[in-house]
C-alpha positions in Angstrom: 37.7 3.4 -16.8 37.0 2.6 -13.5 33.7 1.6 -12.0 32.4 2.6 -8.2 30.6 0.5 -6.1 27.7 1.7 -3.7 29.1 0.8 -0.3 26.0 -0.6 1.3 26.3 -1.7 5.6 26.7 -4.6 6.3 23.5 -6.6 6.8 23.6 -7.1 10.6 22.9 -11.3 11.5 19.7 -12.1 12.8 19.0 -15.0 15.6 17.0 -17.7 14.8 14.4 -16.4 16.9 14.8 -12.7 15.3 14.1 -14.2 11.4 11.1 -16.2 13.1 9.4 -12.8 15.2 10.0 -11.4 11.8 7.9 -14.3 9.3 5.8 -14.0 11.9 5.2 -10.5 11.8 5.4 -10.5 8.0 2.7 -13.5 7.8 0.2 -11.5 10.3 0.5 -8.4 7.8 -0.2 -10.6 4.6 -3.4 -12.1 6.3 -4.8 -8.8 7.3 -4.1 -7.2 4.1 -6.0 -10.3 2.3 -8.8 -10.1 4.4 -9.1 -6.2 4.0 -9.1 -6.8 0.3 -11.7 -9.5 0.7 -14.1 -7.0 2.8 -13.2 -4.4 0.1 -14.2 -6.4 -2.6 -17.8 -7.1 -0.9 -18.4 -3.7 0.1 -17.8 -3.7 4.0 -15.6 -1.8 4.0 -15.0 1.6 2.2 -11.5 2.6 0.5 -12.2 6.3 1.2 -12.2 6.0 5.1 -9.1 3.5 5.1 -6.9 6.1 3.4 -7.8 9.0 5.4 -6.8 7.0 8.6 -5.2 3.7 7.4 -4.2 1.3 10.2 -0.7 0.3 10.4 -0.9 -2.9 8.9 -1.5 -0.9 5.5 1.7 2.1 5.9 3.9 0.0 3.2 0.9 -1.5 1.2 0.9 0.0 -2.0 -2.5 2.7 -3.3 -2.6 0.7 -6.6 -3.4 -2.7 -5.2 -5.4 -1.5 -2.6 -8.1 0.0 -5.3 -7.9 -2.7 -7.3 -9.9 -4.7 -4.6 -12.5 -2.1 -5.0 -15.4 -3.5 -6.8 -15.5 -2.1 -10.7 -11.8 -0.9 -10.6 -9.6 -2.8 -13.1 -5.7 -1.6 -13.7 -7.2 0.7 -16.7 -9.2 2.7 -14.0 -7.0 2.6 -11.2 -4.1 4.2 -13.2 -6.4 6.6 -14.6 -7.3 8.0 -11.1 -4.1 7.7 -9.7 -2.9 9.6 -12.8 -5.3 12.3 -12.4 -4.5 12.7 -9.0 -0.6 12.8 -10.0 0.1 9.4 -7.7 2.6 7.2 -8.4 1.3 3.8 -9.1 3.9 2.4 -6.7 2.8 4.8 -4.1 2.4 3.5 -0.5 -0.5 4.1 1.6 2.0 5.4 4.2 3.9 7.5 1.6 1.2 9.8 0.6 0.9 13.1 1.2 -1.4 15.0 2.7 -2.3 16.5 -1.1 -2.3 13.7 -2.7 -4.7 11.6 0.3 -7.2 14.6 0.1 -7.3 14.7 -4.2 -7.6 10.7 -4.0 -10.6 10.6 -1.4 -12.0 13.5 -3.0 -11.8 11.9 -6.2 -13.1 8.6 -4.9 -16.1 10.0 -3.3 -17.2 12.0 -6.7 -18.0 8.6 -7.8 
């Protein structure tokens, strides 16, 4: 019995200045996304209009956590909508598609 291995590439070495640009990056995302939930959370800002045209910052955030910043959605709720919409809950914002954005708002806005 022999057992196969995925050949993966080679992860190419970074500079130090590369893996820095990078945290950087990585940090900027983290503090816009946790500010986004916080306006979320006290109604500034509205989910629906995010994820019809999400800024970039949100691309590889996922739908799940997103909604649960929304005020009166708990996990129970949030996979219940994302379920009737047929959405993964590990769905990115970014990964969506165009049938399953349009069900989601539509579904969000009902309410």
């Amino acid at each position: 019995m022999t057992t196969s291995t995925a050949s993966t590439a080679p992860v190419p070495e970074r500079s130090h200045d590369q893996r820095m640009r990078a945290l950087e990056a990585a940090n900027e995302i983290r503090t816009r996304r946790a500010q986004l939930k916080k306006d979320l959370k006290a109604g500034k800002v509205q989910i629906d209009r995010l994820l019809l045209d999400p800024p970039e910052y949100l691309s590889s955030a996922k739908v799940f956590d997103l909604m649960l910043a929304v005020p009166k959605y708990g996990r129970v709720k949030v996979n219940r909508v994302l379920n009737h919409c047929r959405i993964s809950p590990s769905k990115t914002i970014g990964g969506l598609s165009v049938r399953q954005r349009s069900e989601l708002v539509a579904h969000l806005r009902r309410k």
